[in-house]
Backbone as numpy.savetxt, mean C-alpha at the origin, in Angstrom:
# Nx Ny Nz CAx CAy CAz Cx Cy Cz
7.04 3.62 -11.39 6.70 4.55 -10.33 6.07 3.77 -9.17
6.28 4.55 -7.53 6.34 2.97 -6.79 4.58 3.57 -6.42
3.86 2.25 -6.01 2.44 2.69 -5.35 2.39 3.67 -4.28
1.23 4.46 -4.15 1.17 5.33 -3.31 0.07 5.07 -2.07
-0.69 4.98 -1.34 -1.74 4.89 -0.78 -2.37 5.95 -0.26
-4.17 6.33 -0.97 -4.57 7.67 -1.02 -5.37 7.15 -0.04
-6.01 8.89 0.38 -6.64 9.11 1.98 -7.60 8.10 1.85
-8.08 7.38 1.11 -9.04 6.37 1.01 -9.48 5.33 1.96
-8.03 5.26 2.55 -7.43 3.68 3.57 -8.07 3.81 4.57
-8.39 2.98 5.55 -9.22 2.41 5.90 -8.65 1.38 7.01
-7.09 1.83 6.78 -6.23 0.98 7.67 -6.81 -0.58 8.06
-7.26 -1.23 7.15 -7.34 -2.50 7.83 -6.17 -3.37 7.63
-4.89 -3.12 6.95 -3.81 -3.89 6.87 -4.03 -5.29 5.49
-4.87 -4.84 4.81 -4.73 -5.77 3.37 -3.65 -5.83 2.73
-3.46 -4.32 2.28 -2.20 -4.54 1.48 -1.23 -5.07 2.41
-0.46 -4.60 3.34 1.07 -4.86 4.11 1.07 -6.51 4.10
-0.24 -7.05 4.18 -0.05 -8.64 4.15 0.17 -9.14 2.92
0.14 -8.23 1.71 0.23 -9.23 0.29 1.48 -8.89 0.09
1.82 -7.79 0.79 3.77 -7.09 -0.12 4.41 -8.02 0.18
5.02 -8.54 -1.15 6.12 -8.95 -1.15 7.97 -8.87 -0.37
7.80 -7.77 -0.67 8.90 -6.88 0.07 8.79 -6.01 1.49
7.79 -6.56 1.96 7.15 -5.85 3.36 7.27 -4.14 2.96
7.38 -3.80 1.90 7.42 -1.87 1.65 6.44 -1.32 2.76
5.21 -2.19 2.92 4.10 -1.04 3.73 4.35 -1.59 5.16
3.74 -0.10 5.53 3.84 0.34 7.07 2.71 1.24 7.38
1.90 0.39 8.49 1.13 1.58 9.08 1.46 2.81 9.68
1.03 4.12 9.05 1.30 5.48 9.41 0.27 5.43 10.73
0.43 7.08 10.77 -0.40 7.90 11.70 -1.67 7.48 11.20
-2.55 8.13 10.58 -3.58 8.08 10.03 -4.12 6.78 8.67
-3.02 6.52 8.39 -3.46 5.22 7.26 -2.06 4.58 6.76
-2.01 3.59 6.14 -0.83 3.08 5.77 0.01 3.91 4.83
1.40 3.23 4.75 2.09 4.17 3.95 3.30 3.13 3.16
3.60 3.29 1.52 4.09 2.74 1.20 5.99 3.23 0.99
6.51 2.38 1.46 8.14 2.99 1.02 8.92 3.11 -0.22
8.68 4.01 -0.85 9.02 4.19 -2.28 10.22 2.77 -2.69
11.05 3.73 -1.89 12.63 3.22 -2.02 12.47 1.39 -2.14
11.08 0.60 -1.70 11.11 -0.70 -0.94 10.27 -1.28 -2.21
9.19 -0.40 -2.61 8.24 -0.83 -3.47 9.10 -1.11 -4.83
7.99 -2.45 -5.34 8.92 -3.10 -6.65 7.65 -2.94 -7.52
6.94 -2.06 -7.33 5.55 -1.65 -8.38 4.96 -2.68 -8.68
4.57 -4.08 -7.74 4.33 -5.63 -8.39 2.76 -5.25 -8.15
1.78 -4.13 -7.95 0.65 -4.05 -7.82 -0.22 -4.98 -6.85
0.75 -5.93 -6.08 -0.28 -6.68 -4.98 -1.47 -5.87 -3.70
-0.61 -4.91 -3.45 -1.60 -4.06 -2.28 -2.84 -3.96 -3.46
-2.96 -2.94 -4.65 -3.90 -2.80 -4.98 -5.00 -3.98 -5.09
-4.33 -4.93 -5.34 -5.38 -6.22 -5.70 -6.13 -6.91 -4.33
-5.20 -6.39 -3.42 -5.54 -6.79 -1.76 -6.81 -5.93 -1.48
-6.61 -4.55 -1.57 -7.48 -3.68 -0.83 -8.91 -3.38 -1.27
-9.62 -3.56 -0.47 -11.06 -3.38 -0.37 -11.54 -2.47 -0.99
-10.57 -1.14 -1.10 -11.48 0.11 -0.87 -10.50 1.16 -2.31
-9.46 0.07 -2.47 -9.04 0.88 -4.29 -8.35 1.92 -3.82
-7.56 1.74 -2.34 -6.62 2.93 -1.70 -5.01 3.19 -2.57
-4.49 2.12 -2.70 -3.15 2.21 -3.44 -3.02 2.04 -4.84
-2.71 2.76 -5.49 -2.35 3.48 -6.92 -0.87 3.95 -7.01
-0.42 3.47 -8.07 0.79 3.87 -8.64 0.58 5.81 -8.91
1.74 5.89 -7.91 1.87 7.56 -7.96 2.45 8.01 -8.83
């Protein structure tokens, strides 16, 4: 199941720099991961400060 990123974010761009597969993209309000792109390798989570992205 691919990661999700909850209202948590904080938009500082941690995760989008560790993906492998560039999946993330800054949204409107906080980043957002692309299902279809994500390979579930858990790097955003290990990136982010604030424990925003979780497998949905």
């Amino acid at each position: 199941m691919a990661y999700v990123i909850s209202d948590e974010c904080i938009s500082c761009g941690a995760c989008a720099g560790e993906c492998p597969v560039e999946a993330i993209s800054e949204g409107d309000a906080k980043y957002v991961i692309d299902a279809d792109t994500c390979i579930e390798c858990g790097a955003c989570a290990d990136a982010c400060p604030v424990g925003a992205p979780a497998q949905g």
